[in-house]
BALOBA-1460 file (C-alpha; in Angstrom, 3 decimals):
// residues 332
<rec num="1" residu="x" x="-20.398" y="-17.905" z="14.424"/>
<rec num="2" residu="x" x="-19.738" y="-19.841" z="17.323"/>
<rec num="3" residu="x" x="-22.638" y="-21.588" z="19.056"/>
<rec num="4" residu="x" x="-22.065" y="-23.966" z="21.838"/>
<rec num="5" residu="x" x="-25.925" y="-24.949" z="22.879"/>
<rec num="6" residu="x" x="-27.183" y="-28.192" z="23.327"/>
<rec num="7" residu="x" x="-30.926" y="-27.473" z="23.542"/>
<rec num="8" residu="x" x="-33.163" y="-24.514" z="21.830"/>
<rec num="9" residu="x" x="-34.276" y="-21.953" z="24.388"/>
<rec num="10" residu="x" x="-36.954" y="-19.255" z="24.119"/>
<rec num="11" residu="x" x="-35.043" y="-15.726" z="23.808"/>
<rec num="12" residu="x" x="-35.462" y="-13.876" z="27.006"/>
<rec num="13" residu="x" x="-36.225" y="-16.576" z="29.379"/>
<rec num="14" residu="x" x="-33.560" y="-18.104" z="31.804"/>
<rec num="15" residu="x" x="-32.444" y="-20.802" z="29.713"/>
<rec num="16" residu="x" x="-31.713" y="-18.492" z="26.719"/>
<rec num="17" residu="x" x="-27.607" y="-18.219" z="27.074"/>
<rec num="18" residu="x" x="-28.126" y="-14.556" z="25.510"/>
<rec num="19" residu="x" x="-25.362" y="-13.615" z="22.833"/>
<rec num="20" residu="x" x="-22.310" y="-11.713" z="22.350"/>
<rec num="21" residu="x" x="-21.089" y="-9.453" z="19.634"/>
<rec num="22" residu="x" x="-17.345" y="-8.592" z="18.670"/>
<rec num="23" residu="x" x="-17.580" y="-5.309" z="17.196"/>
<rec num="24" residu="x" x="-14.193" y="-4.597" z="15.164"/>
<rec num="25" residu="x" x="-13.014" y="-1.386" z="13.578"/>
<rec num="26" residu="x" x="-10.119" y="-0.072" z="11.294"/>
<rec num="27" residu="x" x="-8.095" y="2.979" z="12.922"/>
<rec num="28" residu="x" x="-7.673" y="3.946" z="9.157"/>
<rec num="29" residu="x" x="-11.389" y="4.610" z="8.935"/>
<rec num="30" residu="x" x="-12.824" y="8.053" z="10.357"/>
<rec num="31" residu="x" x="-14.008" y="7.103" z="14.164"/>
<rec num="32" residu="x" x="-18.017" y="7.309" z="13.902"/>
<rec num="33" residu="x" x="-18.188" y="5.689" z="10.399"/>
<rec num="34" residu="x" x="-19.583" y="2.329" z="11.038"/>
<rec num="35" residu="x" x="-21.731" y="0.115" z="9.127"/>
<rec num="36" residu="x" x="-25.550" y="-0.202" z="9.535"/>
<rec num="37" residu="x" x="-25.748" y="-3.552" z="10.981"/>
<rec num="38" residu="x" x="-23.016" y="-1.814" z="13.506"/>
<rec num="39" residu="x" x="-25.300" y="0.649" z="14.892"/>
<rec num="40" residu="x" x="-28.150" y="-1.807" z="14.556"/>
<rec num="41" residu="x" x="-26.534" y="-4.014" z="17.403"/>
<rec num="42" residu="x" x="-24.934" y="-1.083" z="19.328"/>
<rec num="43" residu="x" x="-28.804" y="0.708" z="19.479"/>
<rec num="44" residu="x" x="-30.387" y="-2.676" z="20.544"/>
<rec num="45" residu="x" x="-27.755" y="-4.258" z="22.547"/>
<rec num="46" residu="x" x="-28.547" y="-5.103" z="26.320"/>
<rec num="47" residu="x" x="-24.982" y="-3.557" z="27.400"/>
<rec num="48" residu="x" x="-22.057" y="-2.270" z="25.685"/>
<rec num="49" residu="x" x="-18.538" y="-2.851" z="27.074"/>
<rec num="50" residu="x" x="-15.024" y="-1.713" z="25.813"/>
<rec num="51" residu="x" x="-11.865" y="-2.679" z="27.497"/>
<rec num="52" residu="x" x="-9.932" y="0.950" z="26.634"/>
<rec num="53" residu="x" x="-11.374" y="4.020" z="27.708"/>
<rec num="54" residu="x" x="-9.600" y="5.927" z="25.084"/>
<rec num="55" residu="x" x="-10.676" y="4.383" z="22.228"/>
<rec num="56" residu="x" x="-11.638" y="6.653" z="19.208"/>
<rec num="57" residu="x" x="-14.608" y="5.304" z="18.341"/>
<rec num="58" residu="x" x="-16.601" y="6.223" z="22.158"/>
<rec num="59" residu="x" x="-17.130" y="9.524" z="22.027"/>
<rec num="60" residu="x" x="-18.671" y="9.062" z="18.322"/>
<rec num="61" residu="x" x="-21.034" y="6.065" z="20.131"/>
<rec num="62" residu="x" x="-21.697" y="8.411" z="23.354"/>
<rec num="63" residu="x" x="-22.806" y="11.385" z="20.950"/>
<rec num="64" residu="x" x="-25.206" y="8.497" z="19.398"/>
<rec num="65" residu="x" x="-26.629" y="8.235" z="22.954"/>
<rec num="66" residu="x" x="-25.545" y="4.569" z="23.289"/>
<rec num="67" residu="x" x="-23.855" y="4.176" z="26.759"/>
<rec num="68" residu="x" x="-20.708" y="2.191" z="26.692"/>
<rec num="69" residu="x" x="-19.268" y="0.813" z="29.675"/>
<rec num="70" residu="x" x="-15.468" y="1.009" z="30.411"/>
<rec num="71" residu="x" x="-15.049" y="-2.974" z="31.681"/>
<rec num="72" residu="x" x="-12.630" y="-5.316" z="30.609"/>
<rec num="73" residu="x" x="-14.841" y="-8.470" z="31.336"/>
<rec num="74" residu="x" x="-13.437" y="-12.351" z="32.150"/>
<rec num="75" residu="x" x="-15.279" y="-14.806" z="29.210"/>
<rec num="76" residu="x" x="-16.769" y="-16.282" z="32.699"/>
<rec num="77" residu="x" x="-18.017" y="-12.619" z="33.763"/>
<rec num="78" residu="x" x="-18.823" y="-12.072" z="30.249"/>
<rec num="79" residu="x" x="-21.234" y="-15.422" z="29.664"/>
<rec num="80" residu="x" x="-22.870" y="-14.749" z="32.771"/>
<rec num="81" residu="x" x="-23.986" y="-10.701" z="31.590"/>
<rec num="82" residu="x" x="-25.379" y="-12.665" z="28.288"/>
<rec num="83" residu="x" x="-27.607" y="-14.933" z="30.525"/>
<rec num="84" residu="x" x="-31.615" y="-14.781" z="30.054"/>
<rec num="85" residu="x" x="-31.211" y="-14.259" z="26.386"/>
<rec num="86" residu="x" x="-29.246" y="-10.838" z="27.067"/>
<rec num="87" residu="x" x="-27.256" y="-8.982" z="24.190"/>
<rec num="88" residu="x" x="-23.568" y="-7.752" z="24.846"/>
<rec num="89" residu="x" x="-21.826" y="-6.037" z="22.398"/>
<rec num="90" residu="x" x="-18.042" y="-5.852" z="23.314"/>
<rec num="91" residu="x" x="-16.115" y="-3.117" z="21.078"/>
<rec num="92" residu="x" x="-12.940" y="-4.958" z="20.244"/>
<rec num="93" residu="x" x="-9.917" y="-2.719" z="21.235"/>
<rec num="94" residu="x" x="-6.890" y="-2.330" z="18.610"/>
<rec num="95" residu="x" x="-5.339" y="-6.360" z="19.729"/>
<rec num="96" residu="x" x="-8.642" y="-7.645" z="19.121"/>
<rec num="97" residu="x" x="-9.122" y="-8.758" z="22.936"/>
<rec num="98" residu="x" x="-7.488" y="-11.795" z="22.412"/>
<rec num="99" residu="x" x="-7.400" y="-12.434" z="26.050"/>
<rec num="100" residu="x" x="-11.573" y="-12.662" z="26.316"/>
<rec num="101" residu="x" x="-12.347" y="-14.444" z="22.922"/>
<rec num="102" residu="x" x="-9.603" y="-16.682" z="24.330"/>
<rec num="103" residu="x" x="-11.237" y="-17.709" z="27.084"/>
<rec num="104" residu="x" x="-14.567" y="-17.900" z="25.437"/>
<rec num="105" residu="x" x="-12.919" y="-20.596" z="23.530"/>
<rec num="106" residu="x" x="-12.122" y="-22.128" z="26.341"/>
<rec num="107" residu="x" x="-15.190" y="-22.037" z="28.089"/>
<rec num="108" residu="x" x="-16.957" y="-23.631" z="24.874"/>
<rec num="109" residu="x" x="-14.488" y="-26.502" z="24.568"/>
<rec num="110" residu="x" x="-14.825" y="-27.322" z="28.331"/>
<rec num="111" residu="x" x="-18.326" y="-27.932" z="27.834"/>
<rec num="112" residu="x" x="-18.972" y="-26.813" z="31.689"/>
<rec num="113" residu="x" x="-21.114" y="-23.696" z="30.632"/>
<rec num="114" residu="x" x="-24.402" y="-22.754" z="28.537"/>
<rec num="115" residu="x" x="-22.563" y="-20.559" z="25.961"/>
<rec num="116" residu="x" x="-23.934" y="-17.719" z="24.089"/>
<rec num="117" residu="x" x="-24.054" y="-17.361" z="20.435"/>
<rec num="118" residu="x" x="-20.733" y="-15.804" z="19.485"/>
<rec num="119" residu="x" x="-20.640" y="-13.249" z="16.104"/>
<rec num="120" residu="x" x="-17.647" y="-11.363" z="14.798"/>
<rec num="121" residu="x" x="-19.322" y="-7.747" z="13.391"/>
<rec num="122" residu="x" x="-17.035" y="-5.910" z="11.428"/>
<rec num="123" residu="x" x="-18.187" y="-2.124" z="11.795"/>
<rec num="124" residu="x" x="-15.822" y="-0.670" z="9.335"/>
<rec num="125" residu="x" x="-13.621" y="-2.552" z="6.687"/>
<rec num="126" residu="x" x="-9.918" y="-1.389" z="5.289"/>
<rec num="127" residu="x" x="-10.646" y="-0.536" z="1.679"/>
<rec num="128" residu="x" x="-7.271" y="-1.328" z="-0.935"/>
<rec num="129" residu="x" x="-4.704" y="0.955" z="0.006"/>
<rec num="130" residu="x" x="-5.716" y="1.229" z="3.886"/>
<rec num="131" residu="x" x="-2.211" y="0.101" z="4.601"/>
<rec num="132" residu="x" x="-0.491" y="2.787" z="2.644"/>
<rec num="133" residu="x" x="-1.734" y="5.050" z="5.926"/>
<rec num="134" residu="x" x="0.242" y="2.708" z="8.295"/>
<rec num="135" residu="x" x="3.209" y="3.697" z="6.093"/>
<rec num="136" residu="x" x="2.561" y="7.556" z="6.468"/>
<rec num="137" residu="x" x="2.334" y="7.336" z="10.020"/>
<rec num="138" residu="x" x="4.756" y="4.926" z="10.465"/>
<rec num="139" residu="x" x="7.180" y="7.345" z="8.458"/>
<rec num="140" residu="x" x="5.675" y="10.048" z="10.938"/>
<rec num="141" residu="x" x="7.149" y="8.873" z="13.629"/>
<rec num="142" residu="x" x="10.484" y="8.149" z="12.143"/>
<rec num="143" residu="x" x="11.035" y="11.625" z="11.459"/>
<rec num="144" residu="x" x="10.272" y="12.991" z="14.296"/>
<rec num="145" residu="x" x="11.770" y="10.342" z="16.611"/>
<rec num="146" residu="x" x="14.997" y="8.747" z="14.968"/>
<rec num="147" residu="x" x="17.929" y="10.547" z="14.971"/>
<rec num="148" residu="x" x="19.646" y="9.417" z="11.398"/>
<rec num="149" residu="x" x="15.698" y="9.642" z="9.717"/>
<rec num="150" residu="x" x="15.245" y="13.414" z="11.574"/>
<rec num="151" residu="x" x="18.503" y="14.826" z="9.515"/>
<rec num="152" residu="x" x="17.904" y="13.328" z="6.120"/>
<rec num="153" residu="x" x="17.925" y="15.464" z="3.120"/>
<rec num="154" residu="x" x="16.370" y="15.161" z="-0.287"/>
<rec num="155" residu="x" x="19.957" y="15.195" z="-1.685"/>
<rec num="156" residu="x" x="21.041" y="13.025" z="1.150"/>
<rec num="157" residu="x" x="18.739" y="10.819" z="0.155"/>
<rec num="158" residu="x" x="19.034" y="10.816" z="-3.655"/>
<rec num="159" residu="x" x="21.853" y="7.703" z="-3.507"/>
<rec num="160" residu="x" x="18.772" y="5.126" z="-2.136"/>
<rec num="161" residu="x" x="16.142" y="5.662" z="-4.646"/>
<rec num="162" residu="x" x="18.697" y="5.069" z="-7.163"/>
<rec num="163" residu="x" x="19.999" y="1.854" z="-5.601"/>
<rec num="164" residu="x" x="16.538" y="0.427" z="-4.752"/>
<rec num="165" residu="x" x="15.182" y="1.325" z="-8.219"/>
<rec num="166" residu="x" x="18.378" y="-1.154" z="-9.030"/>
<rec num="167" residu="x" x="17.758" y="-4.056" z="-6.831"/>
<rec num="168" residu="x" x="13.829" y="-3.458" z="-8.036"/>
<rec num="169" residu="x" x="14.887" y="-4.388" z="-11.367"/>
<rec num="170" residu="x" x="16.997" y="-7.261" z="-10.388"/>
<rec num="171" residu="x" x="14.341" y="-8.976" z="-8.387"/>
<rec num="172" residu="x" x="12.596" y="-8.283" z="-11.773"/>
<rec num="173" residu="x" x="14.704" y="-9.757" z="-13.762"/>
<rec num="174" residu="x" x="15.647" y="-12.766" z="-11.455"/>
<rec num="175" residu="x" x="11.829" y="-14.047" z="-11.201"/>
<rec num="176" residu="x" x="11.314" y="-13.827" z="-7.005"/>
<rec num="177" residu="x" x="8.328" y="-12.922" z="-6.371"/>
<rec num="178" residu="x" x="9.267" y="-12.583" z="-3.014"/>
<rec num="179" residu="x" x="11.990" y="-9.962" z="-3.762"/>
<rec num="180" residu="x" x="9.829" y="-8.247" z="-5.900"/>
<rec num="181" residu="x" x="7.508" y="-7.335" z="-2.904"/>
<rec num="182" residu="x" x="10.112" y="-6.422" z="-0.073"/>
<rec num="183" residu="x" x="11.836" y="-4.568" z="-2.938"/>
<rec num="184" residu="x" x="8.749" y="-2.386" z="-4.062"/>
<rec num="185" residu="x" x="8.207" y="-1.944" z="-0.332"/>
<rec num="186" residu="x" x="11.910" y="-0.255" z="-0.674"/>
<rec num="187" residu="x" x="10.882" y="2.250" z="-3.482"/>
<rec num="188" residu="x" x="7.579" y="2.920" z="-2.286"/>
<rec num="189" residu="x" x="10.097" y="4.240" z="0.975"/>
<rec num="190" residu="x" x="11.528" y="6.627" z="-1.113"/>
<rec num="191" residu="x" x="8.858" y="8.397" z="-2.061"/>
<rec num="192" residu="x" x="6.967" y="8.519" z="1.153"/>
<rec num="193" residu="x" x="10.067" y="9.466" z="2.951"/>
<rec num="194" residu="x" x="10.297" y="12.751" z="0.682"/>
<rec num="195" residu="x" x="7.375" y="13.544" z="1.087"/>
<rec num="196" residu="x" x="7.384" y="13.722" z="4.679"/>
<rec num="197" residu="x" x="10.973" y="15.721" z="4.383"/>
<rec num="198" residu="x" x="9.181" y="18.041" z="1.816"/>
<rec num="199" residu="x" x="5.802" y="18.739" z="4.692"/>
<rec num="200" residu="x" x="9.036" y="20.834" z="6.594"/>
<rec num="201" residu="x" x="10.492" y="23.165" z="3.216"/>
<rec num="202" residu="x" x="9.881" y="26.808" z="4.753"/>
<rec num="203" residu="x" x="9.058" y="28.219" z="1.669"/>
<rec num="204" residu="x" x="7.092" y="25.370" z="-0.681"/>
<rec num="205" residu="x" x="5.915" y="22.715" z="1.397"/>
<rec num="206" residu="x" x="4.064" y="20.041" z="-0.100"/>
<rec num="207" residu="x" x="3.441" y="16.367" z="1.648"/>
<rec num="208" residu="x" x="2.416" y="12.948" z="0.521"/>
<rec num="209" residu="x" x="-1.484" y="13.469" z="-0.256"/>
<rec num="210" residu="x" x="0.226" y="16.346" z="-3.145"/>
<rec num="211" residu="x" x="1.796" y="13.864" z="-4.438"/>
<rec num="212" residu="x" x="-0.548" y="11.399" z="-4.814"/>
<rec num="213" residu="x" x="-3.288" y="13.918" z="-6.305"/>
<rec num="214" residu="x" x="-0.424" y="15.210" z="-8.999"/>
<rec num="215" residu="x" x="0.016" y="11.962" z="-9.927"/>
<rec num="216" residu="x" x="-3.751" y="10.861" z="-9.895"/>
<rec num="217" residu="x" x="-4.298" y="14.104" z="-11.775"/>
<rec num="218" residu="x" x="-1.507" y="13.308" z="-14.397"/>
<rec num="219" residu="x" x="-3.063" y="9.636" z="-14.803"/>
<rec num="220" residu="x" x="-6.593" y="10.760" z="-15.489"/>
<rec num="221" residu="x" x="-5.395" y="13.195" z="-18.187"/>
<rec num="222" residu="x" x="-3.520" y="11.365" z="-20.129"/>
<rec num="223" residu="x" x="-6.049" y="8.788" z="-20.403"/>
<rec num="224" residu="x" x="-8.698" y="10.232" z="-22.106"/>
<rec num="225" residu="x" x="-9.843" y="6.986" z="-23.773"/>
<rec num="226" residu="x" x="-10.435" y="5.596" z="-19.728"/>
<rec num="227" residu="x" x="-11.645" y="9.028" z="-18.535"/>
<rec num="228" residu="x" x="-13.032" y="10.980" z="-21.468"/>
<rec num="229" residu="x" x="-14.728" y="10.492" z="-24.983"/>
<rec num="230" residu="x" x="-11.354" y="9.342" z="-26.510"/>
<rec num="231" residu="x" x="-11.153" y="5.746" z="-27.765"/>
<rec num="232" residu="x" x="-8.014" y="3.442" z="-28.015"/>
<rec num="233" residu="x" x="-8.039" y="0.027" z="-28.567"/>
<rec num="234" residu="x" x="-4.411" y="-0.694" z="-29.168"/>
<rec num="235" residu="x" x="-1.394" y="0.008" z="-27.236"/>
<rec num="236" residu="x" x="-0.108" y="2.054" z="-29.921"/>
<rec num="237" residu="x" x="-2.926" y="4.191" z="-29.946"/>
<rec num="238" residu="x" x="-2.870" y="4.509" z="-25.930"/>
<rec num="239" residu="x" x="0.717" y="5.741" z="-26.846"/>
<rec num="240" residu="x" x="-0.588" y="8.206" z="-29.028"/>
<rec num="241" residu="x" x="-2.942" y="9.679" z="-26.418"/>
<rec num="242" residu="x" x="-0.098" y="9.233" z="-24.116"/>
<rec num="243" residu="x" x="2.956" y="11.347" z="-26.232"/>
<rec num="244" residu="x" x="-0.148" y="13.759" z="-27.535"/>
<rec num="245" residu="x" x="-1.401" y="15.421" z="-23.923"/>
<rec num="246" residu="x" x="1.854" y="14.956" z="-22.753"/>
<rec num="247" residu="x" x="3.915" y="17.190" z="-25.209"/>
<rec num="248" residu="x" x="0.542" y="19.670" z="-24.817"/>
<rec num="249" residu="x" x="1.081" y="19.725" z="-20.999"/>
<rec num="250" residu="x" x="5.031" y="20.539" z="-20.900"/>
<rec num="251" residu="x" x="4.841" y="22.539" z="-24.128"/>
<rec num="252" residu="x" x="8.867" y="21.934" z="-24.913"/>
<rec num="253" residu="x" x="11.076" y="23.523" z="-26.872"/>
<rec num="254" residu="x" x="12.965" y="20.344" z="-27.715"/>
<rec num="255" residu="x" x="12.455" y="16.567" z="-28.035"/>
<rec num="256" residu="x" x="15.326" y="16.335" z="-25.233"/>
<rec num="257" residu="x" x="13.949" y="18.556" z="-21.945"/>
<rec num="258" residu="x" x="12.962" y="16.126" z="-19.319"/>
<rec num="259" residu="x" x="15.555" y="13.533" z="-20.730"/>
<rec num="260" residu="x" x="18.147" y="13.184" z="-17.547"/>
<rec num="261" residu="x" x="21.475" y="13.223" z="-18.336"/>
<rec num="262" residu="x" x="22.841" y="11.298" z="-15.223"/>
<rec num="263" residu="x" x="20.965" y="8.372" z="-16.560"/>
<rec num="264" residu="x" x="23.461" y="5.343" z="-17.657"/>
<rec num="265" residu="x" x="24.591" y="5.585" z="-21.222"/>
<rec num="266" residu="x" x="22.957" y="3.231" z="-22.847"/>
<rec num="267" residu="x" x="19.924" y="3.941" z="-21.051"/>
<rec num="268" residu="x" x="20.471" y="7.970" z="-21.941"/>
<rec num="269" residu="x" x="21.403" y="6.886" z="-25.905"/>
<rec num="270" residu="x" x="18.260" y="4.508" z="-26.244"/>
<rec num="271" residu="x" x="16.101" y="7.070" z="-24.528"/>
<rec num="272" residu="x" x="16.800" y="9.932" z="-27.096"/>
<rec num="273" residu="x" x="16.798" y="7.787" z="-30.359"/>
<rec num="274" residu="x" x="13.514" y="7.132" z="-29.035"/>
<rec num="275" residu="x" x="12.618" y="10.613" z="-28.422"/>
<rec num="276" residu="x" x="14.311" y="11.484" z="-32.221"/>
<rec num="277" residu="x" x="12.217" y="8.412" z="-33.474"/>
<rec num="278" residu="x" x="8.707" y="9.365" z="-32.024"/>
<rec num="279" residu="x" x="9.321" y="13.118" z="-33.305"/>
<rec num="280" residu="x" x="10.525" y="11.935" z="-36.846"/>
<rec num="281" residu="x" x="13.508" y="14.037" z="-36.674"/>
<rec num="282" residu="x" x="15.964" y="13.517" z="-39.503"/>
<rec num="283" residu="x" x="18.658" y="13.724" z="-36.854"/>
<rec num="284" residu="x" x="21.144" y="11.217" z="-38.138"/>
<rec num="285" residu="x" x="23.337" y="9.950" z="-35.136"/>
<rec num="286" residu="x" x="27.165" y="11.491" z="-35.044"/>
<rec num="287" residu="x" x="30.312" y="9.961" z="-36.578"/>
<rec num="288" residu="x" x="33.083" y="9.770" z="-34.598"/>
<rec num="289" residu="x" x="35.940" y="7.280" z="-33.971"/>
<rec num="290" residu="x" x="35.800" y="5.434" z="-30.963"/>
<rec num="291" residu="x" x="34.164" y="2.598" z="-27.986"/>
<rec num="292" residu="x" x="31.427" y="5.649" z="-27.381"/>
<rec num="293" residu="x" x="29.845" y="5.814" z="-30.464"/>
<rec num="294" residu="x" x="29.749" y="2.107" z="-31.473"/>
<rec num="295" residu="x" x="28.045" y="2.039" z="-28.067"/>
<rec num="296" residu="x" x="26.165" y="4.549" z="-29.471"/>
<rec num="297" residu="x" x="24.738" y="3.403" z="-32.913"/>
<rec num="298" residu="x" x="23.950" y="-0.391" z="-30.848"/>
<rec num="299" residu="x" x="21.769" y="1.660" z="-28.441"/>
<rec num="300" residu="x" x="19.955" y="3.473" z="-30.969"/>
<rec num="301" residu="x" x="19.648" y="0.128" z="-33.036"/>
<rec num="302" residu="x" x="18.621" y="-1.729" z="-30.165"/>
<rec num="303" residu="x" x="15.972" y="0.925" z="-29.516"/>
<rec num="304" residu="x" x="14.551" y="0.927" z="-33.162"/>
<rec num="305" residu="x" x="14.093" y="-2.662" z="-32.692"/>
<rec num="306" residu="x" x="12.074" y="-2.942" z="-29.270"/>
<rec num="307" residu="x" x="14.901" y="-4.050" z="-27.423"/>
<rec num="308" residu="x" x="15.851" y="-2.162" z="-23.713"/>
<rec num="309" residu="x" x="19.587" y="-1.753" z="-24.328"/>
<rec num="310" residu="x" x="20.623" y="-2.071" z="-20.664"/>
<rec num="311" residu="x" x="18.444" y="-4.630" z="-20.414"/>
<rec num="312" residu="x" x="20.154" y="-6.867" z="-22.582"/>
<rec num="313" residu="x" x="23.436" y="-5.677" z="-22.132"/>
<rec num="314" residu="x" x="22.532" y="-6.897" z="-18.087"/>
<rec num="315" residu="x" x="21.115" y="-10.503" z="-19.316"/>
<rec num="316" residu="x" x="24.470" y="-10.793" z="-20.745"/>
<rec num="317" residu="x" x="26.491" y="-10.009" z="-18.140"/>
<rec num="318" residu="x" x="24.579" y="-12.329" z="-15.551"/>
<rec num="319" residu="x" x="25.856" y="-14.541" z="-18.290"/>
<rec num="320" residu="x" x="29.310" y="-13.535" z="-18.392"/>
<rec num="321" residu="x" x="28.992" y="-13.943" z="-14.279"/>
<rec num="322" residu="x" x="27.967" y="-17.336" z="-14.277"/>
<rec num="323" residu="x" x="30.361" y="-18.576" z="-16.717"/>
<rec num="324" residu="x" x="33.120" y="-16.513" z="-14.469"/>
<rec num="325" residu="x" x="31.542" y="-18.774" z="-11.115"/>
<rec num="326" residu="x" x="31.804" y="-21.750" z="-13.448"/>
<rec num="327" residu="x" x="35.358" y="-21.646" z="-14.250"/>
<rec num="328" residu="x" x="35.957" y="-20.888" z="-10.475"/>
<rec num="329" residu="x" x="34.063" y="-24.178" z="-9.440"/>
<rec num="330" residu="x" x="35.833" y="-26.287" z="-11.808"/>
<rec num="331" residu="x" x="39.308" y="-24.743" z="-10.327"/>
<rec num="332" residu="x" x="38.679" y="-26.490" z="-6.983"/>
């Protein structure tokens, strides 16, 4: 609230310097939905003023009955409309009018003027998540307009959300917090960039909202103990929920369907030992001579004892690296 008087005035008389609202809205929030303190001011306002005649939310406000006037005013035009103890509510276009509350600033700081009581009204607010519609149409666009984006395939594509799934995991592992965000950014383009090449398939289209409501579906069903009558109060037990709707959903034939074999090896080993573990197969793992099935019996050991394989074998090649960058520095 900014409020530049010197002197109390009586509303409506000519001494009363009036007041001005800034009405702000999302564009991710349906035009028309505005708060009730919104409509309050619109409904009693003196005048109503919005710089852009296109913006969504007038033909909602004109349907209300409230007239809105297409002006862009000056702060000086502005100040003198609010005059008498007058109400103006000014419907911020998408900038924010920077240009008026500018020179309302102005106006207070040169002390020349009577000013009116400033308030910033938020009509609608961005709930958590609003942003992740920016992306969609942001990705929108893209597609349509971009000529290397327009001819991507899902198997064109496949490469990326392999390597950014990879540099996710280093800025992981590395600690920077600031890598961690642009590089979740990165996978979180993946998946929103399929989904906009899957809204074209011919024959099973599917786009980004499917996705989300699979995955929302998936999540709420195998937590029963969040979403239903079940009860866990371990992570062990949540596991048990987990492994127990989830072998009832894909009904498999065998402990290794859905395990992908273009994994990395160690990965791939660790990941069925765990699957052999969790099923209490007496699969005992295959002799053979050989670098591949040492490699093999370490995975599955690692795995029995908690340890992520390619994890470790990772932390100890950063290891190897900087003793490698060591030895170079002490060459010069």
């Amino acid at each position: 609230m900014v409020n530049a008087t010197t002197a109390d005035a009586t509303p409506g008389t000519a001494a009363d310097p009036g007041r001005v609202v800034l009405l702000t809205t999302s564009h991710r929030v349906a035009p028309g939905l505005l708060s009730w303190p919104a409509w309050q001011a619109l409904r009693t306002a003196d005048r109503v003023l919005c710089a852009d005649g296109t913006h969504p939310q007038l033909p909602y406000l004109r349907e209300a009955g409230i007239r809105v006037d297409e002006t862009a005013p000056t702060a000086e035009e502005l100040v003198a409309a609010c005059a008498g103890g007058h109400t103006v509510v000014v419907v911020a276009t998408g900038e924010g009018d920077p240009a008026l509350t500018d020179g309302l600033a102005r106006l207070a700081g040169s002390g020349r003027l009577r000013m009116p009581d400033l308030e910033l009204l938020p009509a609608s607010y961005d709930l958590p998540g609003a942003r992740l519609l920016d992306l969609v149409q942001v990705m929108d666009r893209i597609r349509v307009e971009c000529p290397w984006s327009s001819q991507r395939t899902h198997k064109g594509l496949a490469k990326y959300a392999i390597e950014e799934a990879y540099e996710l995991v280093e800025a992981i592992e590395d600690g920077d917090r600031d890598e961690l965000r642009e590089e979740l950014g990165d996978v979180l383009l993946q998946v929103v960039f399929h989904a906009r090449i899957a809204e074209e398939d011919p024959d099973a289209p599917f786009s980004v909202d499917d996705v989300a409501g699979t995955i929302v579906t998936k999540l709420i069903h195998r937590h029963p103990h969040v979403f239903g009558d079940e009860t866990a109060s371990t992570p062990e037990e949540v596991r048990e929920h987990w492994l127990r709707t989830k072998a009832a959903e894909k009904q498999r034939t065998s402990v290794t369907e859905g395990v992908p074999l273009g994994q990395p090896g160690l990965a791939l080993a660790a990941k069925l030992a765990s699957r052999v573990r969790t099923a209490g197969l007496p699969v005992p793992l295959p002799s053979g001579e050989g670098i591949g099935y040492e490699l093999l019996a370490l995975a599955a050991r690692a795995e029995a004892e908690g340890t992520d394989p390619e994890a470790a074998l990772r932390a100890a090649a950063r290891a190897y690296r900087d003793a490698i960058r060591q030895t170079e520095g002490a060459g010069d």
